[in-house]
C-alpha positions as semicolon CSV with decimal commas, in nm:
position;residue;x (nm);y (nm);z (nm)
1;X;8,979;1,125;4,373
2;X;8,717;1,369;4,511
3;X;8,574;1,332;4,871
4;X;8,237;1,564;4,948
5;X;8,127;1,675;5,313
6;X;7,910;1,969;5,409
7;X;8,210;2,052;5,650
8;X;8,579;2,098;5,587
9;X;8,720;2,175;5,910
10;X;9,123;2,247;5,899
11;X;9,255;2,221;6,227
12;X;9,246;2,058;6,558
13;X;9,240;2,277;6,839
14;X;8,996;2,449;7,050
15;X;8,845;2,685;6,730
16;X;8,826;2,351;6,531
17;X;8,690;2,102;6,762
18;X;8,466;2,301;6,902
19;X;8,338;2,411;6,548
20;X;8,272;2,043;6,502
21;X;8,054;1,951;6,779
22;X;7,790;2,253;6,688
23;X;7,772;2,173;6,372
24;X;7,811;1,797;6,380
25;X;7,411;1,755;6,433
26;X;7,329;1,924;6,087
27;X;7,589;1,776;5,876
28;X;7,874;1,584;5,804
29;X;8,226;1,708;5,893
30;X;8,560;1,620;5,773
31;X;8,796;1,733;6,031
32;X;9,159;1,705;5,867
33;X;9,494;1,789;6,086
34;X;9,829;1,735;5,971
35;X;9,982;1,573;6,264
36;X;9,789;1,383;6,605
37;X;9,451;1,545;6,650
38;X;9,580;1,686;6,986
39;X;9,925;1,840;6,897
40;X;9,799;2,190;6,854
41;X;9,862;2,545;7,015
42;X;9,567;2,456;7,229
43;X;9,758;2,157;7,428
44;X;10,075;2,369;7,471
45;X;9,861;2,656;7,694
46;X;9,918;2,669;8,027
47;X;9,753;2,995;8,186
48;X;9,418;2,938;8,146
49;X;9,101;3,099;7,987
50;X;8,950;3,397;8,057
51;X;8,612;3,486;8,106
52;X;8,416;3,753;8,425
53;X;8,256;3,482;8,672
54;X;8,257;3,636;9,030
55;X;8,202;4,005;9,158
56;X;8,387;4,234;9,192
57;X;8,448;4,130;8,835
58;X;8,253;4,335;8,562
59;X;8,207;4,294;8,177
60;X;8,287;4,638;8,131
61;X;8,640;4,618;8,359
62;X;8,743;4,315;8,113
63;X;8,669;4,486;7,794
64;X;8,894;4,817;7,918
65;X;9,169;4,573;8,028
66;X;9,097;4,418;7,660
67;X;9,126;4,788;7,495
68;X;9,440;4,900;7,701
69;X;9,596;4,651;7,646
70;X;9,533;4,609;7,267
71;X;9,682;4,983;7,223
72;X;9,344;5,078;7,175
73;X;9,297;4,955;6,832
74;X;9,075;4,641;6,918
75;X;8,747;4,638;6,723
76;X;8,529;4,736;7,026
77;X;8,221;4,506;6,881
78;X;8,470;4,226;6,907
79;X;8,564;4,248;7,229
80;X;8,231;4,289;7,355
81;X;8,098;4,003;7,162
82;X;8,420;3,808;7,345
83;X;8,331;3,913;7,647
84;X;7,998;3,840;7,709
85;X;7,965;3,557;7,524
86;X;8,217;3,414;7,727
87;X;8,023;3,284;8,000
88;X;7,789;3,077;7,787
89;X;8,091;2,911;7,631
90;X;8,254;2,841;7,943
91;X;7,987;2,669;8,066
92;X;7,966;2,424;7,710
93;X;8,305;2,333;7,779
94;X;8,234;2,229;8,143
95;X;7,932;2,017;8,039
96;X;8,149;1,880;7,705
97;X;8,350;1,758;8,002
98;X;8,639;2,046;8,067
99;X;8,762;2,072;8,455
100;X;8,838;2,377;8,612
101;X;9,029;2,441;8,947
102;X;8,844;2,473;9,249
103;X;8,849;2,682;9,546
104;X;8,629;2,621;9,868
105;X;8,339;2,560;9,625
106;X;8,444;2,831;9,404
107;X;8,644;2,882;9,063
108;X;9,027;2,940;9,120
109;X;9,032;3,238;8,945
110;X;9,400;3,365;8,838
111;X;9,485;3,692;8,741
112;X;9,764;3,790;8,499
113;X;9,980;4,028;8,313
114;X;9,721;4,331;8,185
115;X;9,441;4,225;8,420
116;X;9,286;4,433;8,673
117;X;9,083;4,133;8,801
118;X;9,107;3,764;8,875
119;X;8,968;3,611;8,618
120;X;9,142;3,339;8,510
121;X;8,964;2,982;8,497
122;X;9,284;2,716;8,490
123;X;9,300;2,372;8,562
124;X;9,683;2,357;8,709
125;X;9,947;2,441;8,483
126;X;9,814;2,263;8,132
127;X;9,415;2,464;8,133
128;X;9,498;2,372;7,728
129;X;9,602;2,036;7,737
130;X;9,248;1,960;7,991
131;X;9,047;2,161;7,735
132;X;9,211;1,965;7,421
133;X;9,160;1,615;7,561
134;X;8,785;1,691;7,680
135;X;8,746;1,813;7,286
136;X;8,892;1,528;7,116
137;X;8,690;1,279;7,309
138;X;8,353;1,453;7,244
139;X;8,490;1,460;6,891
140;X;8,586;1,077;6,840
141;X;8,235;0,972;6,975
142;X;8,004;1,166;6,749
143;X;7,898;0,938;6,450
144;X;7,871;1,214;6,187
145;X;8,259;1,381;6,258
146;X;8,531;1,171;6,013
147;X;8,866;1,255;6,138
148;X;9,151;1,270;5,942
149;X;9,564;1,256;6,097
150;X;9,843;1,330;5,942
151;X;9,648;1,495;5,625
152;X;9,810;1,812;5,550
153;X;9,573;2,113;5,321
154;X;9,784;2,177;5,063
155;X;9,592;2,471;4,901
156;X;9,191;2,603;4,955
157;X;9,016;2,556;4,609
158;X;8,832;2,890;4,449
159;X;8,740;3,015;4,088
160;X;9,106;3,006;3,985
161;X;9,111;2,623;4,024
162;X;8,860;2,643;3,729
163;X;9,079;2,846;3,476
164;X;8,937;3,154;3,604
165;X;9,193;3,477;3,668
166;X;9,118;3,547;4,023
167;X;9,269;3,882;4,179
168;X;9,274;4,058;4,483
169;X;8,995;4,332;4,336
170;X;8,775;3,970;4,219
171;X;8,429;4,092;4,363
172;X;8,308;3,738;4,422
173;X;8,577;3,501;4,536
174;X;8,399;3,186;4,643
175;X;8,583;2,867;4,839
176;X;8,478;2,512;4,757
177;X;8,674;2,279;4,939
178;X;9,069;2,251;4,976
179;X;9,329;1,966;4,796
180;X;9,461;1,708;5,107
181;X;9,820;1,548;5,108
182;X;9,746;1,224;5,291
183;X;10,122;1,276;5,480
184;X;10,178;0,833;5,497
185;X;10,065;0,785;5,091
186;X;10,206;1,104;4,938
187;X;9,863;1,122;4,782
188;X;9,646;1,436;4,699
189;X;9,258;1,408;4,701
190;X;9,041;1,678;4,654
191;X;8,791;1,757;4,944
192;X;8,489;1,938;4,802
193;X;8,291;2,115;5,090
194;X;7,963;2,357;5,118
195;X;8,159;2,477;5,402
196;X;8,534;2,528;5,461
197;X;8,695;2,644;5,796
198;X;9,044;2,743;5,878
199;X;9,154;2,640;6,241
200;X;9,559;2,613;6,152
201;X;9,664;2,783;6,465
202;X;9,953;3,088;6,462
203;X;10,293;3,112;6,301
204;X;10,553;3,085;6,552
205;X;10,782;2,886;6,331
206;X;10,862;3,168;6,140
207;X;11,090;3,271;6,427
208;X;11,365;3,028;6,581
209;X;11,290;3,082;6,915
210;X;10,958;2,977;7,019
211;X;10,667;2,869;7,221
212;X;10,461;2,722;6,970
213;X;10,482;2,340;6,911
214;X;10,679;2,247;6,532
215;X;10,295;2,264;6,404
216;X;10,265;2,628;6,388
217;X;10,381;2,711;6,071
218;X;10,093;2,987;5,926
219;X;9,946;2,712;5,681
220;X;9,590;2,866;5,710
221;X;9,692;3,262;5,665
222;X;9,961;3,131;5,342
223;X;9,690;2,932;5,207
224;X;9,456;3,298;5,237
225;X;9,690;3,488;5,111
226;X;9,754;3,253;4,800
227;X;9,386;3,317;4,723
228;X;9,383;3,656;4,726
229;X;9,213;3,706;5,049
230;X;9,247;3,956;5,324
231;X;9,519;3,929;5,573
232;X;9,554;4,184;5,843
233;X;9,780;4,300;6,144
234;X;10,066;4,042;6,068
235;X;10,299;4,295;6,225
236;X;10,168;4,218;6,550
237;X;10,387;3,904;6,649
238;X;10,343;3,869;7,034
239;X;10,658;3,763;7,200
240;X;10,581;3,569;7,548
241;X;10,869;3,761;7,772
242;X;10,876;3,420;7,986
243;X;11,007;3,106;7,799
244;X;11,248;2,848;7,974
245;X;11,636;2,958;7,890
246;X;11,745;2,610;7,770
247;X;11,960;2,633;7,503
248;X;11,888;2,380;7,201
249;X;11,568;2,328;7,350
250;X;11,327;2,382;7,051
251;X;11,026;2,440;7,102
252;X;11,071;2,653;7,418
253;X;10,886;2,577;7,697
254;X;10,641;2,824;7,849
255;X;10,673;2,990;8,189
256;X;10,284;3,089;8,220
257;X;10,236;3,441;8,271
258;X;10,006;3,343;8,581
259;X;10,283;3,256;8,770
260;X;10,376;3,636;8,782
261;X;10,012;3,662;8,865
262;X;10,133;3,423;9,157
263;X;10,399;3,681;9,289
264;X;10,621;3,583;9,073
265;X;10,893;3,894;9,005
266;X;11,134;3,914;8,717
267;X;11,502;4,025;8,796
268;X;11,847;4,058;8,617
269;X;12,099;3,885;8,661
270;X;12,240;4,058;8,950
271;X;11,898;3,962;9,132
272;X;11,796;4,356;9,091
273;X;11,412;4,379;9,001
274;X;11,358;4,615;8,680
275;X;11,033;4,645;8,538
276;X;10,938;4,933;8,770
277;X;11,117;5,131;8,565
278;X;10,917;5,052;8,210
279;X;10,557;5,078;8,393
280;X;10,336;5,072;8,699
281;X;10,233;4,718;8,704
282;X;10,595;4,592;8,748
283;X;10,636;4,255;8,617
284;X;10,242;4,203;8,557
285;X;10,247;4,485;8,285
286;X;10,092;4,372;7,976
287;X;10,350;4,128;7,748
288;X;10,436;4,397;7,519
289;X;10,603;4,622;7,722
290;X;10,780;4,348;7,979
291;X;10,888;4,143;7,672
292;X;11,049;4,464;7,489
293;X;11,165;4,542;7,872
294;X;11,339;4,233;7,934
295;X;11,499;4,258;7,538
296;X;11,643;4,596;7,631
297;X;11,792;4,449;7,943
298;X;11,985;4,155;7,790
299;X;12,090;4,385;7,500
300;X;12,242;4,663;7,752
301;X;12,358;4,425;7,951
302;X;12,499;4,152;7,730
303;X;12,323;3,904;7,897
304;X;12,129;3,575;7,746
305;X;11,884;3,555;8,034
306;X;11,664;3,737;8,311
307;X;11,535;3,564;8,636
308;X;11,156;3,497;8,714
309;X;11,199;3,447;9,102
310;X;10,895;3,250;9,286
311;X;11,124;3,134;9,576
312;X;10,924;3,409;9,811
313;X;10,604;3,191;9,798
314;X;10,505;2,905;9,991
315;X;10,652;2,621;9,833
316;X;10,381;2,418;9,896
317;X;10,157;2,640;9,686
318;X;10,421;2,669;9,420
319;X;10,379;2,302;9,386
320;X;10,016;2,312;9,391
321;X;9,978;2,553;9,120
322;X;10,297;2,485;8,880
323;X;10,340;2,119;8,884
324;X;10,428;2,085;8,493
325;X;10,642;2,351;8,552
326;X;10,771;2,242;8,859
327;X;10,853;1,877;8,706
328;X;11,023;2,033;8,392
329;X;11,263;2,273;8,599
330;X;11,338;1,967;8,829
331;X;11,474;1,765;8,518
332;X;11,705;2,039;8,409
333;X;11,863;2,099;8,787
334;X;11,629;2,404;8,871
335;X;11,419;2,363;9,163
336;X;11,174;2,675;9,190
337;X;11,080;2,645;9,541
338;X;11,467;2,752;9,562
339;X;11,595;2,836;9,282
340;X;11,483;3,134;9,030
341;X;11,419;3,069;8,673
342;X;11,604;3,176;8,378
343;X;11,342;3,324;8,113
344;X;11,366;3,465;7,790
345;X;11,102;3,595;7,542
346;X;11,019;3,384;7,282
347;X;10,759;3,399;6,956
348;X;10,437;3,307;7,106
349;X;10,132;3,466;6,951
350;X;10,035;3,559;6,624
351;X;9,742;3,884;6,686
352;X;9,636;3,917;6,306
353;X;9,585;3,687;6,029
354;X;9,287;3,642;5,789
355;X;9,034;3,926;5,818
356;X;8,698;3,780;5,979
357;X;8,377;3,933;6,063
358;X;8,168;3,885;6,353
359;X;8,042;3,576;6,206
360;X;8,480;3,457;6,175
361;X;8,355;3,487;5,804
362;X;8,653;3,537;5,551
363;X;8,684;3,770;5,276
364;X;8,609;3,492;5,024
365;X;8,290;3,354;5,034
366;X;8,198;2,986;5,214
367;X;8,544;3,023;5,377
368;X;8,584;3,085;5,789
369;X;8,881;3,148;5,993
370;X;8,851;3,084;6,356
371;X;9,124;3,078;6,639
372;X;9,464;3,185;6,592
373;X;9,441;3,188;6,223
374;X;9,187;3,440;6,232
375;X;9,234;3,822;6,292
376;X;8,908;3,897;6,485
377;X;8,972;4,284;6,571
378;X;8,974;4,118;6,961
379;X;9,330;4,165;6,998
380;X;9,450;4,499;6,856
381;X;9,803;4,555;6,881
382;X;9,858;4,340;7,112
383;X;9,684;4,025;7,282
384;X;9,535;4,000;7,683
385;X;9,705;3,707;7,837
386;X;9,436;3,435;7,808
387;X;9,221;3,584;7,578
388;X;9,360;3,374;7,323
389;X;9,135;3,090;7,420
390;X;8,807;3,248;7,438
391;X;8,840;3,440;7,171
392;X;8,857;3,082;6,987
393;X;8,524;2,916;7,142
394;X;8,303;3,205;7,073
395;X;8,426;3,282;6,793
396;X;8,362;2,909;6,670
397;X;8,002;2,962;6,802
398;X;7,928;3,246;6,611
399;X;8,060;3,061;6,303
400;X;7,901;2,751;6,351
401;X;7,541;2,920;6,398
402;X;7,558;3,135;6,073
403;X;7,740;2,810;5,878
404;X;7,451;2,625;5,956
405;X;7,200;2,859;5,844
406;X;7,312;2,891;5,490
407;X;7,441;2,532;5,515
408;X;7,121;2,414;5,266
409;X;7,099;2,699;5,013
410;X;7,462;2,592;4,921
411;X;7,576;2,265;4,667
412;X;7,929;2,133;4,594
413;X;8,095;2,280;4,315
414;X;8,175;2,040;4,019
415;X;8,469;2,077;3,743
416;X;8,741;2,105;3,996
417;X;9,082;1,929;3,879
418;X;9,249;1,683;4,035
419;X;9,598;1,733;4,153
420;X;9,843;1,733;3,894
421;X;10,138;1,609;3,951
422;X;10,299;1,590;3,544
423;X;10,635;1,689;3,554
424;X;10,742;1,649;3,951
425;X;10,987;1,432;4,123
426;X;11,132;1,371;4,431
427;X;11,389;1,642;4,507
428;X;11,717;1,494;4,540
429;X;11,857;1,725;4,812
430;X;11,642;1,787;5,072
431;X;11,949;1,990;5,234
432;X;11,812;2,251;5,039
433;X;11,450;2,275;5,289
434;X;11,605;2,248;5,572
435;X;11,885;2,521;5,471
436;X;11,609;2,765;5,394
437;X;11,406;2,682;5,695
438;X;11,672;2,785;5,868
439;X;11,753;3,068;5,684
440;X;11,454;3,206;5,698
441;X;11,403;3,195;6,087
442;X;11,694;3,353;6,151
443;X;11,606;3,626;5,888
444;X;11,267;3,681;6,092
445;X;11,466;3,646;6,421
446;X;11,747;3,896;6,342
447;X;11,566;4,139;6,187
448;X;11,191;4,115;6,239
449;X;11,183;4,041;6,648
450;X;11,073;4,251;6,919
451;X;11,242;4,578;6,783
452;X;11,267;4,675;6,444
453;X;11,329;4,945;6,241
454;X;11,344;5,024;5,830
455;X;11,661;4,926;5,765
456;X;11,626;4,566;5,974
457;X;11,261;4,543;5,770
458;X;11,426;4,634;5,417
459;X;11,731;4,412;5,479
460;X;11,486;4,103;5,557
461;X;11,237;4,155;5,276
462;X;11,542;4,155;5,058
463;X;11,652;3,838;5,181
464;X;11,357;3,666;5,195
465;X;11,284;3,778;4,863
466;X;11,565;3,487;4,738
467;X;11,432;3,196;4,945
468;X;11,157;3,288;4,795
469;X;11,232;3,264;4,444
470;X;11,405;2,932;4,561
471;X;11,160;2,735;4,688
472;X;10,876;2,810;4,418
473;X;11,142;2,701;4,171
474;X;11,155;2,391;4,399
475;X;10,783;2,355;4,437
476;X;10,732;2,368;4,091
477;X;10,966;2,086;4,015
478;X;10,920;1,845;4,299
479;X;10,620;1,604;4,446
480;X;10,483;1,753;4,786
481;X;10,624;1,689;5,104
482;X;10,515;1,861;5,461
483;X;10,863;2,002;5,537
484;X;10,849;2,195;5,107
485;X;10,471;2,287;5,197
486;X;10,540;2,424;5,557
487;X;10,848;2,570;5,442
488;X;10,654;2,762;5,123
489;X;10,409;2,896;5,373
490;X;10,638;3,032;5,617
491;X;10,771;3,264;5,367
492;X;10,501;3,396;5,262
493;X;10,389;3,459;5,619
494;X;10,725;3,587;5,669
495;X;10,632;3,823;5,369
496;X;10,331;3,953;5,524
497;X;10,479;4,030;5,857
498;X;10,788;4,261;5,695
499;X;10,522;4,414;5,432
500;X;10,278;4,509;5,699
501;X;10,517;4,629;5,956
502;X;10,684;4,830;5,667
503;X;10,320;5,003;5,627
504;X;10,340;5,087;5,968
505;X;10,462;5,384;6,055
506;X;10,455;5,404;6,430
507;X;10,572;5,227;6,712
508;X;10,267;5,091;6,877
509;X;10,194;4,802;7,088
510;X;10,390;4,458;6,964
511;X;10,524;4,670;6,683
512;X;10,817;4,915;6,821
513;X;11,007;5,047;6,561
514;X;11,345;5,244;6,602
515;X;11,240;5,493;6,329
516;X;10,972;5,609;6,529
517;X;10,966;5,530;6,881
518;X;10,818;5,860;7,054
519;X;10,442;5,769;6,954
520;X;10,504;5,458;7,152
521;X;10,354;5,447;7,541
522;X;10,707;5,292;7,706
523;X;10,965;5,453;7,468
524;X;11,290;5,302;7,484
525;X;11,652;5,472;7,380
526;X;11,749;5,554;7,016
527;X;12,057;5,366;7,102
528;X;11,841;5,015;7,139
């Protein structure tokens, strides 16, 4: 069965939604996500959303905060595009319904880790989960946006669906659509589009600690990759150092990095504050340098935990500001007005992914990748706290204004197959997923975390390399399922994070390597 819109739209957070409503007007969009439209990467972010809206603020002091913090390999025509375009998208999510705190009339700006300014529009604790629901409910009302849950893009369609041999050195790579698992039939269709757009969202399944909701599991970069497309910077896996310590607690939950933008300090164990000693800006350096700060710690000290300790603040305001957090602590005996909070990093943030222009156009022709998926050149080597979310809107504005210009010199391509599924069954042990999964995470986890070095990056490719073999044997054989799919793309994001930090050779921002830790600006001991 073959569906045709003049918009494909993969993914349902703030890239993809907002992607939607520009383009809604000149077409009709298919906007497919494999679970509820609002369990994304954009409903679990609490911070907030940067963007300069008050003096002393300046464009120029949030780009340098941007390139410091990035190690100084951002693309500096990304940033800048980010950054002033910023404003103008702010202000479309405000009239598409988004709230912001106020102050005595004013923005509540927050500042955070990195940040030489407040500029942090939030609303409380969830700025995601407001900015999600305002989406989705623009999204459900326009008559020309088809939404589809729990459909799950199994693989993008290009020349090599047609018989053709398509390599990485194929001059012309062109994208017409994607084939959909409709996750309650078990049935594929095949979604022709004039226009295809990746908003999966990051990877942080990979790892078995993290932030990300059980979504996150690299489907848009695997999918890329498959294809023969660019993928870029996979090496630069941001750890958030602040995650609630709550053992078999999966995923983690987030201790926003604007709460040490509150006053918030992080100490050991012994209540002893430490990040003086790794850099200037204490516990608001950026979240390289506190997370590998905070790893060193617990490893020297044989610890499972640091503190993040609030209790200095007015409770009241604590309240005020944190109240998911607040709530959540409460249920697990922690009260933060008097108690502090054990943290640990966690897998938060992917900074690469497919290579994008300025337009978030892909390396293969009719195919964007906006948001998380996307490796923009914003982030460098490692990502300003809520930058994540900005980067996303105007980056989907950008897309959405050049889709829609070549939006009528394109048609649908014909003499695409339908799925075939000859030859599959139902695999009888489906211990043999779940085995791998967790295999797998605990080869990324072990070996491919925070620090690294050749022999922990040769001893994981190696070991992937088996699951590997594995589950393509197993894919081959068996009907698709979400947990086989998820599972297949994991490893081969998995893949691109060891072969890319391999390439590497450096320790620079997200990616510290023991081999060669002097080049890197808060060195830590050989011994680590």
């Amino acid at each position: 069965m073959n569906r045709k819109t003049d918009f494909l739209i993969i993914g349902s957070g703030a890239a993809g939604l907002s992607f939607a409503l520009k383009v809604a007007d000149y077409g009709k969009v298919l906007l497919v996500t494999k679970s509820d439209i609002s369990k994304t990467n954009t409903e679990k972010a609490q911070g907030g959303i940067a963007s300069v809206t008050y003096d002393p603020d300046t464009f120029e002091k949030h780009i340098r905060d941007t390139m410091i913090c990035g190690s100084q390999e951002c693309d500096e025509k990304a940033v800048r595009q980010v950054v002033y375009g910023a404003p103008a998208q702010i202000k479309e999510l405000i009239h598409w319904g988004v709230q912001f705190d106020k102050s005595g009339g004013r923005y509540d700006l927050a500042r955070e880790g990195g940040h030489s300014e407040h500029r942090i529009l939030h609303y409380k604790d969830c700025t995601g989960s407001e900015i999600e629901r305002a989406l989705v409910e623009k999204v459900k009302q326009h008559p020309n946006i088809e939404i589809l849950e729990h459909h799950f893009a199994v693989d993008i369609l290009t020349q090599h669906h047609k018989g053709e041999l398509v390599k990485k050195s194929t001059p012309h790579i062109e994208c017409y659509g994607a084939y959909i698992l409709n996750l309650k039939t078990q049935q594929v269709f095949t979604a022709l589009a004039k226009i295809t757009v990746l908003a999966t969202g990051g990877v942080g399944n990979v790892y078995h600690t993290t932030t990300n909701p059980s979504v996150a599991t690299g489907d848009g970069i695997a999918m890329v990759h498959r294809a023969k497309g660019v993928v870029e910077n996979m090496e630069f896996i941001q750890f958030h150092p602040t995650s609630l310590y709550n053992p078999g607690e999966r995923p983690s939950f987030l201790i926003t990095e604007a709460m040490r933008g509150f006053g918030a300090v992080l100490r050991t164990q012994d209540r002893k504050e430490f990040m003086h000693k790794y850099h200037p800006m204490g516990s608001l350096a950026p979240r390289d340098v506190v997370a590998r700060s905070i790893d060193y710690e617990l490893k020297t000290r044989g610890e499972d935990f640091v503190y993040l300790d609030v209790t200095h603040k007015d409770p009241k305001e604590i309240v005020s500001h944190f109240p998911n957090i607040y709530e959540k602590c409460l249920s697990i005996d922690i009260d933060i007005t008097k108690d502090m909070i054990p943290v640990v990093p966690a897998a938060h943030y992917c900074c690469g992914g497919v290579k994008v222009d300025l337009n978030s156009q892909t390396s293969i022709d009719r195919l964007y990748a906006i948001g998380e998926t996307s490796s923009t050149g914003l982030h460098g080597a490692n990502r300003l706290a809520s930058n994540s979310l900005i980067e996303a809107v105007v980056y989907a504005d950008h897309a959405a204004r050049h889709a829609c210009e070549r939006l009528d010199s394109l048609t649908y391509e014909e003499g695409i197959p339908e799925w075939d599924i000859k030859g599959t069954s139902h695999p009888e042990e489906l211990v043999l997923i779940t085995q791998s999964y967790r295999e797998m995470q605990q080869i990324m986890s072990n070996y491919v975390g925070i620090v690294r070095s050749n022999l922990r990056l040769e001893r994981a490719f190696r070991r992937l390399e088996i699951i590997y073999q594995e589950t393509e044997e197993l894919y081959k054989s068996s009907t698709l399922s979400q947990d086989l799919c998820e599972l297949r793309n994991m490893i081969a994001v998995g893949y691109l994070i060891i072969k890319q930090a391999k390439e590497l050779k450096q320790s620079i921002g997200l990616h510290y390597t023991l081999d060669y830790p002097s080049l890197s600006p808060t060195p830590l001991p050989k011994e680590f």
